[in-house]
Every structure is written in C-alpha cells, then in structure tokens.
C-alpha positions in Angstrom: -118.0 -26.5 67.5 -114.5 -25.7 65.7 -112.5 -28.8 64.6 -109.3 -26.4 64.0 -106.4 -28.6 64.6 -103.1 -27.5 65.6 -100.7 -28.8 62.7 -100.8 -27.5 59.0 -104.3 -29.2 57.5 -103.6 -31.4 54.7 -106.4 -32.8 53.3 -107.0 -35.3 50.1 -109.3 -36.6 47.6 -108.5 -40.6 46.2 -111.1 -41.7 44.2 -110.5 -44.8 41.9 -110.8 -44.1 38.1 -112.9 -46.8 37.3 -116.0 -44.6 35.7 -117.5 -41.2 35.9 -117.1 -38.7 38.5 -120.0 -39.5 41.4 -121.8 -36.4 42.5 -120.6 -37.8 46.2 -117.4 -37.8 45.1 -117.4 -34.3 43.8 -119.2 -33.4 47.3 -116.5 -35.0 49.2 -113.7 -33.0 46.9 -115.9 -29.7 47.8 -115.4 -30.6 51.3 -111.9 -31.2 51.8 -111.2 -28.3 49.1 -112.9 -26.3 51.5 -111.2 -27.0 54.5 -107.9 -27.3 53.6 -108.5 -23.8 52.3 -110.6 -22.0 55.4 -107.8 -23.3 57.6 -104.8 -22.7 55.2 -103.8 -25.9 54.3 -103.7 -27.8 51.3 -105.6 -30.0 48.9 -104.3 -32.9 47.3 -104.9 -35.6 44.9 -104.2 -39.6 44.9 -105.7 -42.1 42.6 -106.3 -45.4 43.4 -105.2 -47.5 40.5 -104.8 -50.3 42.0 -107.5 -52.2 39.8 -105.0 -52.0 36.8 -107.8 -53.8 34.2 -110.3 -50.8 35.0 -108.3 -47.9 35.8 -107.7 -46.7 32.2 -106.3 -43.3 31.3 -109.4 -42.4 30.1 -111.2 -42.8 33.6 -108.3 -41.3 35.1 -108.7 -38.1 32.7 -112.2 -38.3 33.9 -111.3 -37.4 37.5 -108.9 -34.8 36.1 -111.6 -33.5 34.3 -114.5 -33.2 36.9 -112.2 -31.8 39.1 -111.0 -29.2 36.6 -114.5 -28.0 35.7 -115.8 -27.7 39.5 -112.7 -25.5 40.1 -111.1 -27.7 42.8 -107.6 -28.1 41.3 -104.7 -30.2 43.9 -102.3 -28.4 45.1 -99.9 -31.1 44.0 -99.3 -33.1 41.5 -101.2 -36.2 41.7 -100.2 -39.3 43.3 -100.6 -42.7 41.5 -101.4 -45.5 44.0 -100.5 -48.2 42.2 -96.5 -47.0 41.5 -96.3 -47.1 45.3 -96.8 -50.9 45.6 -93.3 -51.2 47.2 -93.9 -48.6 49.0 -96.7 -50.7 50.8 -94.9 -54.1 50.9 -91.9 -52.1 52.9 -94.9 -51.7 55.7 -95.6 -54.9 55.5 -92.3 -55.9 56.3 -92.2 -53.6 59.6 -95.4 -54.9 60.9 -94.0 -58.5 60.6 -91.1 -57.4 62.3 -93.1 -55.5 65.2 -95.5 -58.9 65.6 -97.9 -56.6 64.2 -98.3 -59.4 60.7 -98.1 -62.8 60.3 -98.1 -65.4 57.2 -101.3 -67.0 56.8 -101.1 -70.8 54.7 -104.8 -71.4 55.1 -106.3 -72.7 52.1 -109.5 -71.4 50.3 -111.8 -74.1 51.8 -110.4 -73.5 55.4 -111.2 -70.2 55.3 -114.6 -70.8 54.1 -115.1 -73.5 57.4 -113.1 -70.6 59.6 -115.6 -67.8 58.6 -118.7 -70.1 59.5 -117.4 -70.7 62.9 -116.8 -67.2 63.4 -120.3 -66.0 62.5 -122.1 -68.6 64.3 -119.8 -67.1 67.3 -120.2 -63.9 66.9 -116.7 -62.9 66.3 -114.4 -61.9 63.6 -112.4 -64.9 61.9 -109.2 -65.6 63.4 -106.4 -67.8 61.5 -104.5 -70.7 63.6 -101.5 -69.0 61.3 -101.9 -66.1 63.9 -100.1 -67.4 66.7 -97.6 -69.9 65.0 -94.7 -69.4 64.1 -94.1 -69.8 60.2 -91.4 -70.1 58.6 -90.5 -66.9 56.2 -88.9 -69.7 53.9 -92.2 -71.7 53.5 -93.0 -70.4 49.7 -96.4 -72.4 50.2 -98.7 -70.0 49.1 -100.0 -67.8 51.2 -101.3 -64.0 52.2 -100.2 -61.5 55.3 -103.2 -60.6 58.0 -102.6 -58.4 60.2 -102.7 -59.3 64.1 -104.9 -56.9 65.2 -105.8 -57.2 68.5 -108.2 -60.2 69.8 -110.3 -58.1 72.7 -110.6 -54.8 73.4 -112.2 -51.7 71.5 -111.1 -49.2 69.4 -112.9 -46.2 69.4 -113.1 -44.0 66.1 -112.9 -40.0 67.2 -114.8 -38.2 64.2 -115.5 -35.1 63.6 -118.9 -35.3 62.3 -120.3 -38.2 63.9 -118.7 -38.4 67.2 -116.8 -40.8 68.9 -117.5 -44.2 67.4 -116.7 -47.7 69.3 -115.6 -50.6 67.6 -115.3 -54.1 69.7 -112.1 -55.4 68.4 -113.2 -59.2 68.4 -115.3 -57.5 65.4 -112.6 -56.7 63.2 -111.2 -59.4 61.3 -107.2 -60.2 61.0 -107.7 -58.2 57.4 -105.6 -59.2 54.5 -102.1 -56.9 54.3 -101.2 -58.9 51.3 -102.4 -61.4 48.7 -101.0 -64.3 47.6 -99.4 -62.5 44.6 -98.1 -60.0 47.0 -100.3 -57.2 45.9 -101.4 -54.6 48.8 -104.6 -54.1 49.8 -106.9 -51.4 50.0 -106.5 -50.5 54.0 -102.8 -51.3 54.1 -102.3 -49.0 50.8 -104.5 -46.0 52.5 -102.7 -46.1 55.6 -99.1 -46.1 53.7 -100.0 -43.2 51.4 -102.0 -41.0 53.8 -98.8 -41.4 56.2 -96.3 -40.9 53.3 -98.9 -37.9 52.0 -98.8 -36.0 54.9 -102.4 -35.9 55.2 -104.4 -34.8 58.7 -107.8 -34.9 58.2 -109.4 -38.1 56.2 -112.7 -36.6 55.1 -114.6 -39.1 53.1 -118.2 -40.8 52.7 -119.5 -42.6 55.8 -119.3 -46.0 53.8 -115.7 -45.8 55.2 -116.3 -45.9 58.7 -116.2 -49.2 59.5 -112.6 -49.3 57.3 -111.4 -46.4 59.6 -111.3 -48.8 62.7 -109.3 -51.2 60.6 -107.2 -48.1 59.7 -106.8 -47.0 63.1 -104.9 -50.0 64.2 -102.5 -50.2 61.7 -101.4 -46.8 62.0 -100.8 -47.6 65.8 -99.2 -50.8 64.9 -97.0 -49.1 62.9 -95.9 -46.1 65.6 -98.3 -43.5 63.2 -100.2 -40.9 64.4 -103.3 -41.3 63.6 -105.3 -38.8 61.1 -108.5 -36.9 62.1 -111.3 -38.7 60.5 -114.6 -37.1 59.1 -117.0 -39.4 57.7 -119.7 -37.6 55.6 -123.3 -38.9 55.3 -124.3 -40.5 51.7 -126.3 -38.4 49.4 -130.0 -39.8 48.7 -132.3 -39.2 46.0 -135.2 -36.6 46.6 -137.9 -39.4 47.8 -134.7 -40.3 50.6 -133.8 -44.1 49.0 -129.9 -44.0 47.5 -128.8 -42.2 44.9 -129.6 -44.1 41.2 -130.1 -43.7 37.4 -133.9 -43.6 38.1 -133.3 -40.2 40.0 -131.2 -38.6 37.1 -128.0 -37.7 36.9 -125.3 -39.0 39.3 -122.2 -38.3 37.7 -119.8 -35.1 37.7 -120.4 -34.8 33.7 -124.0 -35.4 33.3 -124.3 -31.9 35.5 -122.3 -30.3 33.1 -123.8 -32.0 30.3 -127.3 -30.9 31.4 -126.1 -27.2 31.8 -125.3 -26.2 35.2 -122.5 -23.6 35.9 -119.6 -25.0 38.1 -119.8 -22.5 40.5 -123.8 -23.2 40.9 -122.5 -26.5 41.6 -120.1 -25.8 43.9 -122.6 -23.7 46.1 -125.2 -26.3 46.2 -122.9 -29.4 47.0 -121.5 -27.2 49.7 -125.5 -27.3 51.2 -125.8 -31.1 51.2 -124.7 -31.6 54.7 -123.7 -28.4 55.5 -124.7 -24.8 55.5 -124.7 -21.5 57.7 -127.6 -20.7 58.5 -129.9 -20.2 56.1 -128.2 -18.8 53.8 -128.9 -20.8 50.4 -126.7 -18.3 47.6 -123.0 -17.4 48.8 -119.4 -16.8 47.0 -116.5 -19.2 47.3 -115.2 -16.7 49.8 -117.9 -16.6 51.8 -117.7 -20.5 52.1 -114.5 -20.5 52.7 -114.6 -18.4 55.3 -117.5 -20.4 57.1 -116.6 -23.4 56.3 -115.9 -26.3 58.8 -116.1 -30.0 58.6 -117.2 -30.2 62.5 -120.8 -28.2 60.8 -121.3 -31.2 58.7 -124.2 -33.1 59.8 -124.7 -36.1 60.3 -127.5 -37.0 58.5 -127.9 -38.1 54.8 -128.6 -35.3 52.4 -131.1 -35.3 49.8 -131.0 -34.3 46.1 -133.4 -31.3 45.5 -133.5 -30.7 41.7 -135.3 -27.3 42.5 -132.8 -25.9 44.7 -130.5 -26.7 42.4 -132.1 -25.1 39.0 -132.9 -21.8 41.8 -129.6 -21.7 42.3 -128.0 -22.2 38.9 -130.3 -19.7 37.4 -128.8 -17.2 40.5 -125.3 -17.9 38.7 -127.1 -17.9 35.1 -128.3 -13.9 36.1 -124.9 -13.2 37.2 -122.5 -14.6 34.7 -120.5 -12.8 32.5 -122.6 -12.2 29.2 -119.4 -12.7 27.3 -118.8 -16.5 28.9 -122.6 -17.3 28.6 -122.8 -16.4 24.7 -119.3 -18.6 24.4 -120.9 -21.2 26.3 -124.3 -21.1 24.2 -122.4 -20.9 21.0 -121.0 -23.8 21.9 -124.1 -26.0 22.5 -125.9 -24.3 19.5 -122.6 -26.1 17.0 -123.7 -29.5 19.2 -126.7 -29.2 18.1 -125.3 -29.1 14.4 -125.8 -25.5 13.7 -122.5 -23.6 11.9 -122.0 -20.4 13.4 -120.7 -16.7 11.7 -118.8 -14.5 13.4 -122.0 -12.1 13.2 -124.5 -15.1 15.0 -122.3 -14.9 17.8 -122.4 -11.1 18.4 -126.4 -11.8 17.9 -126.3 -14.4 20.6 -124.2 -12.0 22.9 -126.8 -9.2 22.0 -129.6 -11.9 22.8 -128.2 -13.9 25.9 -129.1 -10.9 28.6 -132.8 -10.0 27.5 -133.4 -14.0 28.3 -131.5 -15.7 30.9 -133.4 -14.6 33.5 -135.9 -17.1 32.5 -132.9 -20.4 32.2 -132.9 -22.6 34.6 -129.7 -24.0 32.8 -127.4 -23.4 29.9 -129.7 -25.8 27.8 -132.7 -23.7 28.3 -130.7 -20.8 28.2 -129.8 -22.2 24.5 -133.2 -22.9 23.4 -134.7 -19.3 24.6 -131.9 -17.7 22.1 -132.2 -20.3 19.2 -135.0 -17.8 17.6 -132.4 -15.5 16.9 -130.3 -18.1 14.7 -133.1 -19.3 12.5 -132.5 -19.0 8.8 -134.6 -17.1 7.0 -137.7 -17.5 5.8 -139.0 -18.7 8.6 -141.2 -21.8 8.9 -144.5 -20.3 10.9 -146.6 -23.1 12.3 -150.0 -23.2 11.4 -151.2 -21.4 14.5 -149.1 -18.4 13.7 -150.4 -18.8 10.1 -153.8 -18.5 11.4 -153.2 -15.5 13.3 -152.2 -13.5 10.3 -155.6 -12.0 8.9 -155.7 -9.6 6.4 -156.7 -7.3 9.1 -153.6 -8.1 11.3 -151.2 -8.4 8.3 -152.1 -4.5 7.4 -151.4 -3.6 11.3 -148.4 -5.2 11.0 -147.4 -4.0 7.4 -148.0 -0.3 9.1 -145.9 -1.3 11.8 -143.3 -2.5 10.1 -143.2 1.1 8.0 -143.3 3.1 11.5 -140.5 1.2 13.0 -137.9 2.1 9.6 -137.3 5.1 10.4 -137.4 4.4 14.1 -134.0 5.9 15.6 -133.5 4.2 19.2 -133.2 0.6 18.4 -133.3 -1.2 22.0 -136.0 -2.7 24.4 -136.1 0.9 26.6 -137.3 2.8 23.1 -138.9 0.0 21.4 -141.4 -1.0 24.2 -143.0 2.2 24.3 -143.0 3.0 20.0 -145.3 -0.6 20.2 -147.6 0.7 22.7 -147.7 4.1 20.8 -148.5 2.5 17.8 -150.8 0.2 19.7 -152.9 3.3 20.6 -152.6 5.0 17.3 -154.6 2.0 16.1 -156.7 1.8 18.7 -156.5 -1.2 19.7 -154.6 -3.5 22.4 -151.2 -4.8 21.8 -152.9 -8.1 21.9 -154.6 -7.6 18.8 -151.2 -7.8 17.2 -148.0 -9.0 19.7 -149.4 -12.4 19.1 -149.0 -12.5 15.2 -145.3 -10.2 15.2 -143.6 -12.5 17.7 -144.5 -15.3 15.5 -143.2 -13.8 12.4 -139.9 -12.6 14.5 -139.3 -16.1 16.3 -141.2 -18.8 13.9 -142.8 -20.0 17.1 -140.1 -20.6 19.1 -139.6 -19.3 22.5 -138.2 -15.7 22.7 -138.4 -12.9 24.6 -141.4 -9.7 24.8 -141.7 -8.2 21.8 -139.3 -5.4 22.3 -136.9 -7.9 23.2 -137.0 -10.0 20.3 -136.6 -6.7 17.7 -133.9 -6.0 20.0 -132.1 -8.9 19.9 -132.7 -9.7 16.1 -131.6 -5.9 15.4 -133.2 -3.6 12.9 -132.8 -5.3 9.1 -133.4 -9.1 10.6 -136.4 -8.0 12.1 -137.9 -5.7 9.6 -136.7 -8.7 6.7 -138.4 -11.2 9.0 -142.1 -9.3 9.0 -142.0 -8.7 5.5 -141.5 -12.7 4.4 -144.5 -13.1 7.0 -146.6 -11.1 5.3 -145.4 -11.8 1.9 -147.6 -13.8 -0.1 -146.0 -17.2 0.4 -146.3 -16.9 4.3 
C-alpha cells in the first residue's frame, strides 16, 4: 500500500514544552521526518505553548535540543502557538458567522446537570445556548462551542488504521473558546495546521478521537481536510504503557545512558515499522523505504536488547575520532582532568575495545584502564597472583619486550606466545598476573591490546611498580 499523495507533503511535529522529550514523541518526529523526506516534502516544527505557567524556555530548549541530537532539524523556523491566539479567535469569528459557533451562558452547575443527562442517554452534551439566539452584546460570561452536527457520522480516513466511524451524537459541542477568550486545543490545531500548510497529521493514536472533532471544524470552516496517520503507543517490554519502572522514557535519558543518535534513529524507525526484516539500515535506506501507510497498527514494544545490538552496530562503525571526543567527554563527567596526551591514549585505545560496548558508558569504562594514575592500586586478587615465581616471568618479560621493535596488537600477540613457549609454560601461567599490573583490575582488553593501547614506557613503567617491592 503507497499513501503518496498528490500535493507537496508537509508534515509537522507540535509537542508542548512542558518536560522532557518522550521517546514517543521522538518516534513520532522520526516518522514525519521521514516522510516528508521519502516523498520530498518538508518537516516542520510548532510548539504548543499555550500552557504559559509550564511552557518555560527551558522545556522549550529541551525540544530544540532532542531534536537537534536525533538529527531531525525543521525545515523552518519554529512556530510558537501561543503568539497566534488572534489568529485562532479570527476562526472563531467565521464559524459564528457561518452558524458553525454559538455563545454558550450556561453556568458551571448547569453543565454539571447537562453532562449527567447526556451520559445517562447515551449522547454527547448538548447546550440549550445551541439553538437560541444570543445576543453578541450579552457580556454575561460565557464560552464558544461549536455546533457540530447533532446526527450523523463522521468517518476518520487514516492511513494506518483505516477508515474510522465516529457517530456524531458522540461528539460533544467542544469548547472553541473559554470564558477569558483563550483558544482551545482542537480549535488552535485546526487554525495552525491550515495556516501551516501541513498535509499529513502523523501523531500518536491518543489523538484519534480529537481527529473527528478536527474533522468537522475544518469542514465548517470550507478547509480541506489533512491526511491523518495515527501511530500506535509504545509499551514497555512486558506490553503494559511505557513508565519509570521500565527505564528511561525521555529523549535525554537515551543520550545520557550512551546511545548514538543515529542507533536511535534506526531503532525508533522499527517500532511500528520496518522492511522486512531488515533490523540495521542507513538514513538513506529509510528514507527510501519509508512510508507511513507500512506503519502498523499495533502497539510497539521496547526491546532493550535490540536496542544495545543495535547501538553497539553504530559503536563498531563510528568514527574513532568522534568516539574518543565523546569518551573524553564522559571521562571529565566523571571528574577526571584530561592532557592533551590522555586523549591521543583514548583515541589509541577506543578501537581495540568497542566492539565489546554496548553504549558509550561501557565504551568509557572498558578504556578507563588506560587513564589510571600511576602506581596503580592492585586489588588483593591481583596481589595474590604475583608469586615470586610469576614476578620473575614477568620481570623477564618485561626485559624481552624493551627492545621489542613492532609495538602493536599484530606483533605483540605473537612475542607473548613466543615468550610463553620459551618458558614453557601456558600464557595462563602469566596473562592473569600482567593484565592486572597493566589495568589495576579494571576491565581492558587481551593482553596485546592493553600494551598496545598503554604504549611502550606506560606499560613497561606499569610492570615494574607491580613487581617492585611495595606492590
């Protein structure tokens, strides 16, 4: 099935900055991001400020933020909902005018009696204001409803979960405006979506039910109505919703924990949709593929390994420059102070380890060996291991590998199991006890690695406090 329309897509993102950045939310960019870009469109931005107590620059920033780091930048500058509020009361007016709105004086206590009629009816509530006449001069307080239609259905055409009927006694004459004359949340959608430009509504499926509503204003209003896609929820991996007791939910908690955008970005693009099995692809690839008619229909669930499989891919296939940057980084969060020679060390180190990270953190702790300060703390187990008999092997070692000329894993592996032989023993006599004294007893890489990555005078300094006395 191809949902490939035959206008200019224009797709949008509006979250409300009143927190982090939701993983679902950062899905739901992905998605329209990707379609606006396999169909040459565009991808834009709105906020929805309207909550002016919560929506602080800082959450707004936030958005920016998450955004920025998955890669999915607007192709616009953002709109701001909330300096568009005359905007929305200019559609107000034309509904009114059109019979489409009317003035509603009911007090709080009336509609409190109205709404337990209408339930025990089964029905939507209905204001008597709805078919009398009122008086634009009456300055009673009061809000605007829209006159939707009393019988009826409207029927919701969507892309990824078909066509969905909605019996219009069901709907409710929504609020347009409050008593204060602010706009509400389906009035301001329909005006900014319009004014925006935008096609193709892609958003969670908790909107469905608002995209009825929407529906009818649009038509009351002489609008032509967007596509809508309404996107299953994301559950946790046992299937209930998404929560704190799962992990992490937002945006910058992924980041945080030490996942590569672009890891992210290829397994978002699987929850809900995919192309066959295919589980690793490019941003090209998905682009290409991509189309918001694939989308299933049911919810998609977290999968912690899939993701670490995944960002580990990206880990193995990063640029070793960008990881070492990245590492440093966390290493000074961690309170360490970093030379201009530690980080050429961590460059050195990051590619004889990542293939074992998962993420950035682990990626962080399987290089922190090579930052250690000297001497070297040895835990008691590595203590233990260094009998006289294995502190001679190793002080012999330690005198071939001087004047050893090749210093990298490809010529050191084989000089240990030469020497390993020349003793006559196995390398297990002695690997045990040297990687201790190279990496204190923190995690590190096979033996040639760790040489490798500490480089000749480190290493050689760091056997000979092991085996000095005070060791």
């Amino acid at each position: 099935m191809s949902s490939m329309p035959d206008r200019p897509v224009v797709t949008r993102i509006a979250p409300s900055p009143t927190g982090s950045m939701h993983i679902g939310t950062a899905r739901t960019a992905l998605f329209n991001w990707l379609y606006a870009r396999h169909t040459g469109g565009q991808f834009l931005l709105r906020i929805e400020d309207t909550d002016r107590e919560r929506s602080t620059e800082d959450a707004v920033q936030v958005i920016f933020d998450g955004l920025a780091w998955l890669g999915l930048e607007p192709d616009s500058p953002a709109v701001f909902q909330a300096a568009r509020a005359d905007l929305h009361r200019q559609a107000v007016d034309d509904l009114l005018t059109r019979g489409a709105a009317y003035r509603c004086y009911m007090t709080v206590d009336e509609v409190a009696a109205e709404r337990e009629k209408a339930r025990a009816e089964g029905r939507a509530i209905r204001s008597p204001w709805r078919e009398r006449a009122a008086d634009a001069g009456d300055n009673r307080p009061h809000v605007i409803r829209f006159k939707g239609p009393a019988d009826g259905e409207t029927i919701v055409q969507d892309l990824v979960k078909g066509p969905v009927t909605f019996r219009n006694r069901e709907l409710d004459d929504l609020i347009l405006l409050r008593s204060d004359g602010a706009p509400t949340y389906n009035l301001a959608v329909v005006v900014d979506d319009h004014d925006m430009g935008i096609t193709h509504v892609i958003r969670g499926d908790d909107h469905l039910n608002n995209a009825a509503r929407q529906t009818l204003i649009y038509q009351a209003l002489g609008w032509e109505v967007p596509t809508w896609a309404h996107l299953p929820l994301i559950h946790g991996p046992d299937g209930s919703k998404l929560s704190k007791r799962h992990g992490a939910q937002a945006v910058g908690e992924f980041a945080e924990m030490g996942y590569l955008p672009e890891a992210m970005r290829n397994y978002l693009a699987r929850l809900g949709w995919g192309h066959g099995d295919d589980e690793i692809f490019s941003d090209a690839q998905a682009i290409s593929w991509f189309d918001v008619a694939d989308v299933v229909s049911a919810p998609a669930r977290l999968d912690w390994a899939k993701l670490n499989h995944i960002n580990n891919h990206y880990i193995r296939q990063a640029e070793v420059v960008r990881l070492s940057t990245m590492v440093a980084t966390l290493h000074e969060g961690r309170g360490l102070t970093l030379s201009a020679e530690d980080r050429e060390t961590l460059q050195r180190t990051v590619p004889l380890v990542r293939d074992g990270a998962k993420t950035l953190l682990e990626l962080a702790d399987l290089t922190a060996f090579v930052l250690h300060r000297r001497p070297l703390e040895l835990p008691e187990k590595a203590l233990a291991m260094l009998t006289d008999e294995t502190r001679a092997r190793l002080g012999r070692l330690a005198t071939a590998l001087t004047g050893f000329a090749e210093w990298a894993p490809a010529h050191l592996e084989p000089a240990i199991r030469a020497f390993a032989e020349a003793e006559g023993v196995g390398i297990g006599k002695f690997g045990p006890a040297l990687r201790a004294a190279l990496s204190g007893g923190s995690p590190a890489p096979d033996l040639a690695g760790a040489l490798s990555a500490l480089g000749r005078t480190e290493s050689l300094a760091r056997i000979d406090d092991a085996l000095s006395p005070r060791a």
